[in-house]
C-alpha positions as CSV (number, residue, x, y, z in Angstrom):
1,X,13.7,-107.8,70.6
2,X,16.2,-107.4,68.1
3,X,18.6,-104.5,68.3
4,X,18.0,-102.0,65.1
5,X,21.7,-101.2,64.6
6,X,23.3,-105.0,64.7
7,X,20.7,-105.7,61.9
8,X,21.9,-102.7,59.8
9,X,25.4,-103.8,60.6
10,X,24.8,-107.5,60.2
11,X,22.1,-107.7,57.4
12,X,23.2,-110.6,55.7
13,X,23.9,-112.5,59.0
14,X,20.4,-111.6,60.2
15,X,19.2,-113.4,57.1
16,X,20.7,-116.1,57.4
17,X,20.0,-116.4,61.1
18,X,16.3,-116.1,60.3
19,X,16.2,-118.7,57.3
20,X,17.5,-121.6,60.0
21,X,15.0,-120.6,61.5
22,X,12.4,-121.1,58.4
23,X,11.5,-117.8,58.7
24,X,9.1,-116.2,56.4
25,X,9.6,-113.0,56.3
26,X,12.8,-112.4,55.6
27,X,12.1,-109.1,53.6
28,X,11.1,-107.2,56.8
29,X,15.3,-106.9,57.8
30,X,15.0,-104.4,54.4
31,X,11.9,-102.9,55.2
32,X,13.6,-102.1,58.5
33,X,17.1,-101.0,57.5
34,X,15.0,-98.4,54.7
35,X,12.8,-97.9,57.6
36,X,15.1,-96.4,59.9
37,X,16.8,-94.4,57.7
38,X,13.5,-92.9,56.9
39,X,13.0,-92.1,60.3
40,X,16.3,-90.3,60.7
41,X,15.7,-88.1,58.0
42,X,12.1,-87.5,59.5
43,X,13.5,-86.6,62.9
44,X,16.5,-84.5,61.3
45,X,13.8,-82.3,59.4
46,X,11.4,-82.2,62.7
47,X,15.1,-81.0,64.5
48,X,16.0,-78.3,61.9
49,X,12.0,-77.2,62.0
50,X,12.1,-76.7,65.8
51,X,15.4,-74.9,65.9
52,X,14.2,-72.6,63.0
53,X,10.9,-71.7,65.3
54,X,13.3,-71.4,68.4
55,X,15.7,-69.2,66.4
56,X,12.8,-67.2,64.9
57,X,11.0,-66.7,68.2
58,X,14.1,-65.2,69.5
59,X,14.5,-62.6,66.2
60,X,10.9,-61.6,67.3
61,X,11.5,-60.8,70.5
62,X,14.1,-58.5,69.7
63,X,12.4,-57.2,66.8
64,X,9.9,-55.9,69.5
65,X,12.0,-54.9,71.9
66,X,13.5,-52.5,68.8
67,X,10.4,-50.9,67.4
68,X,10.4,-52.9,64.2
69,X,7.0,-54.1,64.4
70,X,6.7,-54.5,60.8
71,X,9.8,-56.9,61.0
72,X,8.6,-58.9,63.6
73,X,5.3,-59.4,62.0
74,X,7.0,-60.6,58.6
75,X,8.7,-63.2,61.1
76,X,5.3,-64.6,62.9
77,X,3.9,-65.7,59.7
78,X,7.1,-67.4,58.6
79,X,6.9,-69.0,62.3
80,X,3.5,-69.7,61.9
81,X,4.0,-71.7,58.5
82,X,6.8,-73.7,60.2
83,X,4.4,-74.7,62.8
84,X,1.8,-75.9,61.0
85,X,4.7,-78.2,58.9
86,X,6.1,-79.2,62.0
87,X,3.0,-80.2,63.7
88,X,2.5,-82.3,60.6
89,X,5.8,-84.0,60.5
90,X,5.7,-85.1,64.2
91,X,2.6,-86.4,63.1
92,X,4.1,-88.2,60.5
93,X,6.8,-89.3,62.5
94,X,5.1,-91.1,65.6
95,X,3.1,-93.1,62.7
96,X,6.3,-94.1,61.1
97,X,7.8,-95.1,64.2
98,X,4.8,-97.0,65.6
99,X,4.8,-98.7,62.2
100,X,8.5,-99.6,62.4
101,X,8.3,-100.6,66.5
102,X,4.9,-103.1,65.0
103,X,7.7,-104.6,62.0
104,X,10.8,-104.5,64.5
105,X,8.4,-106.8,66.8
106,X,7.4,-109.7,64.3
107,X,11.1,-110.9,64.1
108,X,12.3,-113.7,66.4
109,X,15.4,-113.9,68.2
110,X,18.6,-114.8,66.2
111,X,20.0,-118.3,66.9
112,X,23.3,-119.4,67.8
113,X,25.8,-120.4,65.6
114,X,25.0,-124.2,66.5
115,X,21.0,-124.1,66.2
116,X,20.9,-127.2,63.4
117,X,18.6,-126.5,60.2
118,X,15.2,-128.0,60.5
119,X,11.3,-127.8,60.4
120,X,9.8,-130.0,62.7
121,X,10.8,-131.6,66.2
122,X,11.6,-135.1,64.4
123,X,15.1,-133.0,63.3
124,X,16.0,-131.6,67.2
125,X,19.4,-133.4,67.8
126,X,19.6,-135.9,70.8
127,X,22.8,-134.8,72.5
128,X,23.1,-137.5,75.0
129,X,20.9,-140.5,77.1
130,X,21.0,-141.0,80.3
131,X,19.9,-143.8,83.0
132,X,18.2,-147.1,82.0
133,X,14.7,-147.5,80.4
134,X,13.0,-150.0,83.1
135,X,11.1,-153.1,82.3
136,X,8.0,-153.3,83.3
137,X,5.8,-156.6,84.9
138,X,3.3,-157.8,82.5
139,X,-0.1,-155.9,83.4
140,X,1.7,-152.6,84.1
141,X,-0.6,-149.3,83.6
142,X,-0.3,-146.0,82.2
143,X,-0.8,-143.0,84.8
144,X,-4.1,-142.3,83.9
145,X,-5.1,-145.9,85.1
146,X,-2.6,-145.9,88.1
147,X,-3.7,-142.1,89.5
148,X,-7.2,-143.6,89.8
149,X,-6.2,-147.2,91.4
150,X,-3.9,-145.2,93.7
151,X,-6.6,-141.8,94.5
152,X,-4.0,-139.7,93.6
153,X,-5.5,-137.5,90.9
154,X,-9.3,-136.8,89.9
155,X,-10.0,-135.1,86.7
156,X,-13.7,-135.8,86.6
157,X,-13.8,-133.5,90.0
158,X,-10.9,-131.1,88.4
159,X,-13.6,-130.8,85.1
160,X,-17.0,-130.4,87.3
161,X,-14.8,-127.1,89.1
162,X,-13.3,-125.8,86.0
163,X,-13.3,-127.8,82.4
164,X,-11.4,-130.2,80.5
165,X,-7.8,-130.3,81.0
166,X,-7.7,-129.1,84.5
167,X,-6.6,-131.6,87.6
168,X,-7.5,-131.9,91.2
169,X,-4.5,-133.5,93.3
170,X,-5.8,-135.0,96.3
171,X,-4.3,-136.9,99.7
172,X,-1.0,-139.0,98.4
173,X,-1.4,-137.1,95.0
174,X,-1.6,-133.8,96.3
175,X,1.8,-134.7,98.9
176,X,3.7,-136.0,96.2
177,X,3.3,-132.9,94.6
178,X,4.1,-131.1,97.5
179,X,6.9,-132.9,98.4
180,X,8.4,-132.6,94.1
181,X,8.1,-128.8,94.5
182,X,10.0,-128.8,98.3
183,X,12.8,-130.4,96.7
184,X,13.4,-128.8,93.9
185,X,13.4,-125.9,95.9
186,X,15.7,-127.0,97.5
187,X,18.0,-128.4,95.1
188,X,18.1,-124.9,93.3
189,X,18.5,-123.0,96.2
190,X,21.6,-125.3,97.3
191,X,22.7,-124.0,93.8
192,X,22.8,-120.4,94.5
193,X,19.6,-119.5,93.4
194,X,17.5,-117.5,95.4
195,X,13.8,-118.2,96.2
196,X,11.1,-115.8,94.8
197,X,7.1,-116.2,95.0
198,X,5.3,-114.0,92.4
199,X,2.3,-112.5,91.5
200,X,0.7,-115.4,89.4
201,X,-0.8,-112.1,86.8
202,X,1.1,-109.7,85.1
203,X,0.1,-106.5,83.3
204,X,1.0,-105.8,79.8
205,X,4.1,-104.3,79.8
206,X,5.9,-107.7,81.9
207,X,4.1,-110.4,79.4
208,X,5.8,-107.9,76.5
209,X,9.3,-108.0,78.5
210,X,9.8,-111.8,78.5
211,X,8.3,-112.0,74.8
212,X,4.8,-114.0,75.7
213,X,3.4,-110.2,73.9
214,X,2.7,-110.0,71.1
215,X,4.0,-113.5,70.6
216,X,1.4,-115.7,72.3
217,X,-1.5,-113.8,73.7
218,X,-3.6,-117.0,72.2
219,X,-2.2,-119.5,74.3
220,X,-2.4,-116.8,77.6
221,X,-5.7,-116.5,79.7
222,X,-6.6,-113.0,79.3
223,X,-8.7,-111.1,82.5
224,X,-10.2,-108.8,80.3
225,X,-11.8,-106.3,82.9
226,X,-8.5,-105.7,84.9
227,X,-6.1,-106.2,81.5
228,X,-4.1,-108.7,83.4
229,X,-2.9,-111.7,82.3
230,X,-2.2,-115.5,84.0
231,X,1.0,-116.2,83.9
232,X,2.0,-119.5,81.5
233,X,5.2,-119.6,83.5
234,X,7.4,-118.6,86.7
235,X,9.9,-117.0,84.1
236,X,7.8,-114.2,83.0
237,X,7.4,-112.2,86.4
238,X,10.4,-113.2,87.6
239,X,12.7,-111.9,84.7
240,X,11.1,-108.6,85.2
241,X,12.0,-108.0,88.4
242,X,14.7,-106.5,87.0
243,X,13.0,-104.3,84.1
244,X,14.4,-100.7,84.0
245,X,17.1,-101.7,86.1
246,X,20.9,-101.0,86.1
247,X,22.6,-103.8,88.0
248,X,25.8,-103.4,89.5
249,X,28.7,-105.4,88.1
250,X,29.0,-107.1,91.6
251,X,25.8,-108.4,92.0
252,X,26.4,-110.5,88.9
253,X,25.1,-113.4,88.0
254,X,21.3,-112.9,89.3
255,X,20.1,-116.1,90.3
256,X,16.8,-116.9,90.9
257,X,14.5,-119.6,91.4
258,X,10.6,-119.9,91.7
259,X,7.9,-121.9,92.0
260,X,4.4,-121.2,90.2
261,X,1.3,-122.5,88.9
262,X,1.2,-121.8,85.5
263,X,-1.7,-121.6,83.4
264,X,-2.2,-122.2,79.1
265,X,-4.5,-122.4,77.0
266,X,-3.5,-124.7,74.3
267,X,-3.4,-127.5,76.1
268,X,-6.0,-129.6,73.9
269,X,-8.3,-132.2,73.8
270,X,-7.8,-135.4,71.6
271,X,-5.3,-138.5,71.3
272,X,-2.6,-140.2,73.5
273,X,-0.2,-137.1,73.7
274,X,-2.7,-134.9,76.6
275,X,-4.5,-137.9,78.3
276,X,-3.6,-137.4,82.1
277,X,-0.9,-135.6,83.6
278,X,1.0,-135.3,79.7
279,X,-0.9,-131.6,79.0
280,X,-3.0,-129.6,81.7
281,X,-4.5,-126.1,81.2
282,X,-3.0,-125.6,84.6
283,X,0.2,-127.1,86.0
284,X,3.0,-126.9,89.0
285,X,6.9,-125.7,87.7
286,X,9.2,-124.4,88.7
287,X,11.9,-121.9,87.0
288,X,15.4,-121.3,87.0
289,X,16.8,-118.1,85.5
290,X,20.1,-116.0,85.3
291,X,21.1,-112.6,84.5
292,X,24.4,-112.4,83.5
293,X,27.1,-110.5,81.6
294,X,27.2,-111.6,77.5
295,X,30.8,-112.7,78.1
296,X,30.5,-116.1,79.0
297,X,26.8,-116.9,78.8
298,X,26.6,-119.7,76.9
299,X,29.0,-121.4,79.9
300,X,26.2,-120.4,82.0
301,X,24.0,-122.2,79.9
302,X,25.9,-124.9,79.6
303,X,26.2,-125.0,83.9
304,X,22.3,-124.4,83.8
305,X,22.1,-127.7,81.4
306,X,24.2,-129.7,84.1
307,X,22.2,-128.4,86.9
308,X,18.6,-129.6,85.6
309,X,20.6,-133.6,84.3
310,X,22.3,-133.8,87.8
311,X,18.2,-133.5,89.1
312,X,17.1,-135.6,86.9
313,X,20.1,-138.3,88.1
314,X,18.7,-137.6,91.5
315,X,15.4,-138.3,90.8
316,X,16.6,-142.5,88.7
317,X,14.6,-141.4,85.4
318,X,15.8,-142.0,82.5
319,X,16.6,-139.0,80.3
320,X,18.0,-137.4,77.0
321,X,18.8,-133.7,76.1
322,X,18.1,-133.0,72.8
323,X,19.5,-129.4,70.7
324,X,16.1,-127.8,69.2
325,X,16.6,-127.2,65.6
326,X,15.4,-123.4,64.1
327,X,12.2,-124.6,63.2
328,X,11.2,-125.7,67.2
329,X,12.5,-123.3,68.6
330,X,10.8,-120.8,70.8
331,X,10.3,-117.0,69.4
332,X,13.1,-115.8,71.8
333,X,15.5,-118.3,72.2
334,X,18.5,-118.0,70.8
335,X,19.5,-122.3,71.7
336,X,17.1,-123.9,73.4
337,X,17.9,-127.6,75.0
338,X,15.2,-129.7,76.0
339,X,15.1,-132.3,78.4
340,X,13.1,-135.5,78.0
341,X,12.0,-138.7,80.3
342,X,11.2,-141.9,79.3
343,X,7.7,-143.2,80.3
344,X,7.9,-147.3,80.1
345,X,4.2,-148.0,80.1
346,X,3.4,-145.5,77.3
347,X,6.6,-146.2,75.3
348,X,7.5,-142.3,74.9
349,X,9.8,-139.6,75.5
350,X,8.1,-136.7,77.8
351,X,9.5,-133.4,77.5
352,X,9.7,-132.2,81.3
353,X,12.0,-129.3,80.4
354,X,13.4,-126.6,78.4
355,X,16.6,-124.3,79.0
356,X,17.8,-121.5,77.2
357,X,19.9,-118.8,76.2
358,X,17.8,-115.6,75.3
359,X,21.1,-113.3,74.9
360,X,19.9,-110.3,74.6
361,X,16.5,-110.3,73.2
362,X,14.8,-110.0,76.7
363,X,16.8,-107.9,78.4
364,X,16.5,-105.3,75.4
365,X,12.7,-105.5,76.1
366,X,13.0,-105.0,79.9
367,X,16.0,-102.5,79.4
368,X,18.4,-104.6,82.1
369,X,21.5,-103.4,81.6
370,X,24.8,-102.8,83.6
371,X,27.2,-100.8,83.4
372,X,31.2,-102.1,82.4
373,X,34.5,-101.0,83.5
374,X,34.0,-98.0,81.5
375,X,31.1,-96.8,82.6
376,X,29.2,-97.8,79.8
377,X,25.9,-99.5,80.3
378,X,25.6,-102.7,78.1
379,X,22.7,-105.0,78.2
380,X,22.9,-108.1,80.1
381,X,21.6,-111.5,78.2
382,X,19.1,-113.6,80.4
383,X,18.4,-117.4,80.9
384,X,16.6,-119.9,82.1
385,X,14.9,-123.3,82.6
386,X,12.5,-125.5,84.1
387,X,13.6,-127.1,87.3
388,X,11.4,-128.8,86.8
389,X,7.2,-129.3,85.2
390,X,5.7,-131.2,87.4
391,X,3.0,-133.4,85.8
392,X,5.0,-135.0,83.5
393,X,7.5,-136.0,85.9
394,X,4.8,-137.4,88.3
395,X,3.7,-139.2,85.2
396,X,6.4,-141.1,84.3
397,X,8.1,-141.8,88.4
398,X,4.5,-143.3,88.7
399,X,5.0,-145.4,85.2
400,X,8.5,-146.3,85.4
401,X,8.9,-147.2,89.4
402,X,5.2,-149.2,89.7
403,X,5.5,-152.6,90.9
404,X,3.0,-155.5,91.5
405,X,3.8,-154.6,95.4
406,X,3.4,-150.6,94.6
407,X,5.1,-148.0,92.9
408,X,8.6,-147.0,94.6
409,X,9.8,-143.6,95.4
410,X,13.3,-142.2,94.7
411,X,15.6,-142.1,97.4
412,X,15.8,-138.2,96.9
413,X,12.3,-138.1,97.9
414,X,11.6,-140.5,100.7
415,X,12.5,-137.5,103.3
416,X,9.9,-135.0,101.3
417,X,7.4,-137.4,101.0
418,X,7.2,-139.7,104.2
419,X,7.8,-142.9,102.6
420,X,9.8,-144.9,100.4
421,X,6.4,-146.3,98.2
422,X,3.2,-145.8,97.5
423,X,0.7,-148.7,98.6
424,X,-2.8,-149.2,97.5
């Protein structure tokens, strides 16, 4: 959530911010500045109200203690008008502030200086390629053919226990998986992140920290007789671990890793782009994220970036990173990088994952804060990033490593999983 003052400080900035991007709305950073002012003046008048009752309630008391009756009489009625006009105006001004909290809510996170202009994903920026698209033998699959030659994956099974779009791992399948999340682990962990296993739901108040609320309550499962909500990833309980905290300066950065299922809705039904692993309803991730002082987050970022290639590297896929533009960004993001692996036998780039730079907007949700040299408590900005999704990953090491002999592990995983290939 944006911070009221930096927009009244910063309006034309914040305009500009929000037209890259393609913002429509971009009348509401008036209706809030006039808002707030509003809502000072309100509070002022309830403040002078309340100190004339206090003042008057005093008068009376020692009109009484006095004798003056008559005086203290004359007062009550005066009191009693200024009660009725200040029950009234704290009436008035709760509505004005829910309104303005409702308005305050509908505008997205600034971004960064370097966001580029843009509408759709064809104008993200590919920052750099890595590793060597492989050429596949003549009869090579797709995943969806190779998961079912190899009994790795069932999704007729997966739709007879739950619908469309979810998957059931078994023997190999369900190992490789197993052995994709252990390493990761790992990997992060050897990072300096530390391990966390969360509730899988979250109430209302942790879906509004992280932003999924009122943002994307569509694409959330909803458990409407408990009010709880399935998380759609690892980042949204974990970030609030922190909510209403102050953390001390020396336990800076916060470092943290998890793995989750994660569970959306919008995961769809037609065409090429969600056959297979490439969109479940519910999937295997998992999450990186940082808390760390605003000085010097975007070289956190930039280390976070490095962290997720170097897996990648470990992992022989090929890869690019690509800059989101405004237009595909994410409601809270202030830069978002995406990550991307080639898959030979369908000829595509597969988004595996995304990191980013939230600055502050999170954190002023959650109310994480430390406090400076000063004493002063200042809001921390927060991070994070897939390390990694798991189904499109298993997609394309199936795709890209398959052989007339069988499909070939990465060395990074021949520990984890048991073997160096899998054999039909």
């Amino acid at each position: 959530m944006l911070q009221i003052n930096y927009i009244k400080q910063n309006p034309a900035l914040v305009k500009e911010r929000l037209a890259i991007r393609n913002f429509a709305r971009i009348e509401l950073v008036d209706e809030l500045i006039a808002a707030d002012e509003a809502l000072r003046l309100l509070k002022s008048n309830v403040e002078n109200l309340q100190a004339s009752v206090n003042l008057a309630s005093r008068e009376i008391g020692v009109f009484m203690l006095n004798g003056e009756k008559h005086k203290a009489d004359a007062k009550k009625q005066e009191v009693s008008k200024w009660k009725e006009e200040l029950t009234y105006t704290k009436a008035t001004l709760q509505m004005l502030e829910e309104n303005f909290s409702t308005k305050l809510l509908l505008l997205p996170n600034l971004p960064h200086i370097s966001v580029p202009a843009g509408k759709t994903p064809g104008d993200n920026e590919v920052i750099l390629e890595g590793g060597s698209k492989p050429q596949l033998f003549e009869g090579a699959k797709p995943h969806w053919e190779l998961i079912k030659d190899y009994k790795l994956v069932d999704f007729e099974i997966g739709a007879k226990l739950a619908g469309s779009g979810f998957a059931l791992f078994r023997g190999r399948g369900a190992k490789l998986q197993r052995a994709l999340i252990q390493y990761f682990l790992d990997y992060n962990t050897q990072g300096g992140y530390v391990e966390f296993m969360p509730p899988l739901l979250v109430n209302e108040n942790t879906a509004y920290g992280t932003g999924q609320l009122p943002d994307k309550e569509g694409q959330m499962y909803h458990i409407t007789g408990d009010n709880l909500y399935l998380i759609p990833t690892g980042e949204v309980p974990v970030t609030n671990i922190y909510s209403n905290e102050i953390v001390p300066e020396s336990d800076l950065p916060v470092k943290m890793t998890a793995y989750t299922p994660c569970f959306r809705r919008e995961a769809g039904s037609f065409g090429s782009d969600v056959r297979g692993l490439n969109r479940l309803h519910q999937f295997e991730k998992v999450e990186i994220i940082q808390l760390v002082k605003a000085v010097g987050s975007y070289a956190v970022l930039e280390e976070m970036v490095n962290h997720v290639e170097r897996l990648l590297q470990f992992l022989e896929l090929p890869y690019r990173i690509l800059r989101l533009c405004g237009g595909d960004m994410g409601f809270t993001s202030a830069l978002t990088y995406d990550f991307e692996v080639y898959s030979a036998a369908q000829q595509k780039w597969l988004e595996v994952s995304s990191v980013s730079n939230f600055e502050t907007f999170q954190t002023n949700r959650m109310k994480i804060r430390t406090k400076n040299e000063e004493g002063k408590t200042e809001l921390l900005h927060s991070l994070n990033g897939s390390s990694l999704a798991l189904p499109r990953i298993m997609a394309a090491l199936l795709e890209n490593n398959q052989t007339a002999e069988g499909i070939h592990l990465p060395k990074a995983l021949h520990n984890y999983f048991g073997a160096a290939m899998l054999e039909k």
